[in-house]
ZANUMI-840772 format. One line per field, with one value per atom (N, C-alpha, C): x, y, z. Coordinates in pm, whole numbers, plus 50000, padded with zeros to 5 digits. Each point is the difference from the previous one (the first is absolute). Example, Ala and Ser with C-alpha at 12.3 -4.5 7.8 and 13.67 -1.06 7.14 Angstrom:
<recs>
c1	51319 49911 50090 49965 50082 49923
c2	49431 50119 50120 50105 50119 50109
c3	50780 50000 50000 49928 50006 50073
</recs>
This chain:
<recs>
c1	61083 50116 50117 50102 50123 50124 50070 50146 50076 50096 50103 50135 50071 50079 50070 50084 50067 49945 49868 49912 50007 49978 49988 50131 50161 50105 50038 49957 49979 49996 49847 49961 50043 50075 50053 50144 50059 50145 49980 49898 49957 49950 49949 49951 50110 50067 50191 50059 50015 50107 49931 49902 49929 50017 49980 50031 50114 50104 50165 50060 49926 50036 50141 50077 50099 50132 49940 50132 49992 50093 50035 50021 49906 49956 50057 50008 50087 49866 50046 49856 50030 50129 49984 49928 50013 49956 49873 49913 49843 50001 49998 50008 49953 50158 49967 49888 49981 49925 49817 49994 49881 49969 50098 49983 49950 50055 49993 50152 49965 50146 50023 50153 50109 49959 49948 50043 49882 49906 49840 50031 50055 50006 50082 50115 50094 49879 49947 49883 49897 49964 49937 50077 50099 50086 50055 50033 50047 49890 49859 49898 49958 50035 49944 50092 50167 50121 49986 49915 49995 49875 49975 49844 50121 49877 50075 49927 49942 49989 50123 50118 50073 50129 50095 50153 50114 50086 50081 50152 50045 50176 50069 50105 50082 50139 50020 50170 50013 50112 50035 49854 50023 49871 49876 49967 49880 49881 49865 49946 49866 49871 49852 49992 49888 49925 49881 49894 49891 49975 49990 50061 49854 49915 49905 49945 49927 49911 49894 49968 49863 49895 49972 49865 49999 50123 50004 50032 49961 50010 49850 49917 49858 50016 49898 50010 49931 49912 49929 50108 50102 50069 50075 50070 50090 49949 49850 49909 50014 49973 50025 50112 50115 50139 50043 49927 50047 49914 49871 49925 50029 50065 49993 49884 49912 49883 49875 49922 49884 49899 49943 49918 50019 49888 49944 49953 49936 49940 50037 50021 50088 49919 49876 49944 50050 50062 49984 50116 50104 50074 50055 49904 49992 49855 49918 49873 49974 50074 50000 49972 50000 50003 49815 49940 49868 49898 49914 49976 49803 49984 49877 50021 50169 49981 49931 49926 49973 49932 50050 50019 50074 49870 50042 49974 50096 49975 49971 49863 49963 50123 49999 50129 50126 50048 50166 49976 49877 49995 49978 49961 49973 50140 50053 50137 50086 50006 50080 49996 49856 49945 50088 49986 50050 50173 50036 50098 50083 49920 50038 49999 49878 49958 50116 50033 50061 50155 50090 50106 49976 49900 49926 49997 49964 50016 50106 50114 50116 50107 49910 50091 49917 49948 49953 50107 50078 50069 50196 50071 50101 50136 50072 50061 50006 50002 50045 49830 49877 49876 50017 50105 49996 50097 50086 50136 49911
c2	80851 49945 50096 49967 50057 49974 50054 49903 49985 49936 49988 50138 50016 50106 49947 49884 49948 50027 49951 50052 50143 50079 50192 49997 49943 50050 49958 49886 49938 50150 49980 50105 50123 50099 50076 50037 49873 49969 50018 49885 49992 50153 50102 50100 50081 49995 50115 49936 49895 49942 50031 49999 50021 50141 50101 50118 50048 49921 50006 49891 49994 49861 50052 50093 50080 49954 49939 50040 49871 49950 49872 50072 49911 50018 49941 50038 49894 49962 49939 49967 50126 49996 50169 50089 50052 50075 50016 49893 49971 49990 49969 49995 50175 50071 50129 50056 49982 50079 49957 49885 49935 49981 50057 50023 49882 49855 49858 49957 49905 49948 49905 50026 49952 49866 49933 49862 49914 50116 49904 49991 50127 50036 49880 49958 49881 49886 49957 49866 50038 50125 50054 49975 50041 50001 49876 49906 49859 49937 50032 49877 50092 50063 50166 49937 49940 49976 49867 49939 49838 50001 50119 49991 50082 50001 50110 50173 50037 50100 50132 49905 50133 49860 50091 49945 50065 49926 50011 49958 50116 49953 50078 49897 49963 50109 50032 50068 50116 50052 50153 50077 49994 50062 49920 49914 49975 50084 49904 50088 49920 50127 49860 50115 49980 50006 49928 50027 49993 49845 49939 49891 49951 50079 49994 50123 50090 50080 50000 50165 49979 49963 49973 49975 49846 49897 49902 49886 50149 49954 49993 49901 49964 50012 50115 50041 49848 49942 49896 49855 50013 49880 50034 50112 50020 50020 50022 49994 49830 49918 49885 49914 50061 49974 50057 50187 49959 49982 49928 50005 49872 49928 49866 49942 50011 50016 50103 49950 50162 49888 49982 49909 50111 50040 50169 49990 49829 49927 49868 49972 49887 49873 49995 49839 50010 50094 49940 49904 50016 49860 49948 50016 49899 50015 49848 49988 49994 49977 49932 50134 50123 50155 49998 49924 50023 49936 49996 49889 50029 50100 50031 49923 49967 49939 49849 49987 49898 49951 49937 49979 50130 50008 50155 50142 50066 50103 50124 50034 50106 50183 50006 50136 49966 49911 49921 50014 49994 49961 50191 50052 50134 50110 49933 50072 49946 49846 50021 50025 49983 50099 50151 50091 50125 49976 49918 50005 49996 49938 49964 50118 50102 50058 50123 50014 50079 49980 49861 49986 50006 49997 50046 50158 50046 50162 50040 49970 50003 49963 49903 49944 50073 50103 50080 50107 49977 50190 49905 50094 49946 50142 49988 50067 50148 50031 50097 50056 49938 50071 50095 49945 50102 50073 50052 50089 50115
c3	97891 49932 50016 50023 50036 49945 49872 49951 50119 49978 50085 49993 50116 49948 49880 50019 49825 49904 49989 49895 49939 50131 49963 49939 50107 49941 49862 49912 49928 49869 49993 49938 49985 50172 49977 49888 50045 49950 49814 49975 49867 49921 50056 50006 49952 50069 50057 49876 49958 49888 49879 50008 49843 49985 50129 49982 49928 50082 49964 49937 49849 49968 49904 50004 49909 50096 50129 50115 50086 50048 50033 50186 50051 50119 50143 50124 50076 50054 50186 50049 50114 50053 50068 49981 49828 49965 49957 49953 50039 50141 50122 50122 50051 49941 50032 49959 49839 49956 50064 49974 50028 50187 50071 50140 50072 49943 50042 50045 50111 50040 49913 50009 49887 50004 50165 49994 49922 50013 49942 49843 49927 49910 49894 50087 49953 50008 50090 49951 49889 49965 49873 49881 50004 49882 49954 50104 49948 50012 49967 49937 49868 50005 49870 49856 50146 49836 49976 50072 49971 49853 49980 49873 49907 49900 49868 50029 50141 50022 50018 50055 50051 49967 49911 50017 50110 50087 50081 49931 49996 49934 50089 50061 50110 49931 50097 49995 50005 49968 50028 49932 49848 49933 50034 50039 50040 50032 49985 50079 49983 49986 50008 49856 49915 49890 49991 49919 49982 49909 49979 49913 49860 50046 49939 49936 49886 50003 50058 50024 50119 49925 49882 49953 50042 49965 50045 50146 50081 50158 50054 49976 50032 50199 50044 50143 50063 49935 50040 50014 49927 50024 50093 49992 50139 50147 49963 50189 50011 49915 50036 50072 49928 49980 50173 50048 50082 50168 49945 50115 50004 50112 50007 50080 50062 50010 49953 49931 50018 50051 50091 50099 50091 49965 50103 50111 50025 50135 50037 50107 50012 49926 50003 49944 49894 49922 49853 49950 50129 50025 50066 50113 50097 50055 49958 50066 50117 50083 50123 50098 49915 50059 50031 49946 50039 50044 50094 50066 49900 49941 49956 49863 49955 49846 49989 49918 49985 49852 49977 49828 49928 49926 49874 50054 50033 50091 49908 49988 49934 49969 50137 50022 49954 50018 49964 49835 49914 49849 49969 50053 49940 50068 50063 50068 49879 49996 49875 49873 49957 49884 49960 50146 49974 49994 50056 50010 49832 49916 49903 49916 49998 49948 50040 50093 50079 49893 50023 49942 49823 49951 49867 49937 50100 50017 49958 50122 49937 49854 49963 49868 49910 50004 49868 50003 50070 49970 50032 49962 49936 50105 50025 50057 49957 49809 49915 50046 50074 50019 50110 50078 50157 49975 49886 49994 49987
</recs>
């Protein structure tokens, strides 16, 4: 299993703001600090300001902020939020990937078993767990 980089930068970003939740942040300046390009960093940040995770205020003083406390940033909802797939093997959606499937495919039910267990894992610990 492998996140996606969005995913890592995700978390990193979330990580850095909770750190510096006293100080109103750009995306340059996570960029620099977090040693991610600016441009990935902008598709992180405008699905981050579309939740109540991170606020974005526009203008001279602008900047990003944390928009949530870390106790109330569940790590398990935001792996969801930003894995738009976790289908770790192609059958699990698309059948047509296997010519051995046939009916109820024993491996496809215990792949997604973990998988669950896996995105489960995660929703026990809360952002304020990894500071």
């Amino acid at each position: 299993m492998q996140l996606s980089k969005f995913t890592d930068y995700t978390f990193r970003v979330l990580i850095y703001m909770a750190m510096h939740q006293d100080e109103l942040c750009t995306v340059e300046q996570l960029a620099n600090v977090l040693q991610v390009s600016e441009h990935h960093l902008k598709k992180v940040i405008h699905k981050l300001a579309k939740t109540d995770y991170l606020i974005s205020m526009k203008g001279r003083a602008g900047g990003l902020r944390l928009g949530l406390q870390p106790e109330q940033i569940n790590l398990g909802d935001v792996l969801k939020l930003t894995e738009d797939t976790m289908n770790i093997v192609t059958c699990l959606h698309d059948q047509d990937t296997c010519a051995f499937i046939t009916g109820e495919c024993k491996l496809k039910w215990i792949i997604g078993q973990a998988l669950e267990r896996f995105i489960e894992e995660f929703s026990h610990y809360t952002l304020k767990d990894i500071l």
